[in-house]
C-alpha positions in Angstrom: 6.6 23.5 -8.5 6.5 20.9 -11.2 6.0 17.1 -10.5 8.9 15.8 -11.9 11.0 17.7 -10.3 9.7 15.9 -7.1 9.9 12.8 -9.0 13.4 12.9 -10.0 14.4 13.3 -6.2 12.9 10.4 -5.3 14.1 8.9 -7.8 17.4 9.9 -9.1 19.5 6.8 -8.3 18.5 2.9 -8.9 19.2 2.4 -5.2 16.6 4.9 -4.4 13.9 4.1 -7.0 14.2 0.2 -5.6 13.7 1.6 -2.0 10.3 3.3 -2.4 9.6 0.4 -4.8 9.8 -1.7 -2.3 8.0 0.5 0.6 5.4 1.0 -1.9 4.8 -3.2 -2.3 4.9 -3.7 1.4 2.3 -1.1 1.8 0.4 -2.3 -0.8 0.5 -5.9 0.9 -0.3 -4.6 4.2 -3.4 -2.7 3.0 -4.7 -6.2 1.2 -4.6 -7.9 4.4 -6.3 -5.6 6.2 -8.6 -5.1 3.3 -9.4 -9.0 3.7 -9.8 -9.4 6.9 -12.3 -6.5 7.3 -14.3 -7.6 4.9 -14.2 -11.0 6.5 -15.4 -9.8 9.8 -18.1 -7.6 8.3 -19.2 -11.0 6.9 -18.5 -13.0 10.4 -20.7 -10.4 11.9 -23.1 -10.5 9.3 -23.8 -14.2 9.6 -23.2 -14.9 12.8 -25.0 -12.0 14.5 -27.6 -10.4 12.7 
């Protein structure tokens, strides 16, 4: 099985291609705030109670 094959189905149509554009940015937001604010409590934690 080639990649673009699998490519082209998820993107064969502008509507579709915006779609998982758009999933893709959302996910890629949600994973930035989580990525902050577990690195802020790792630092909360560090100052605070070690």
């Amino acid at each position: 099985m080639k990649v673009d094959s699998i490519i082209d189905e998820l993107f064969d149509t502008p509507e579709k291609k915006a779609k998982w554009l758009h999933r893709i940015t959302l996910l890629y937001i949600i994973w930035i705030i989580f990525l902050i604010t577990g690195i802020s409590f790792l630092l909360i934690y560090w100052f605070f109670v070690v």
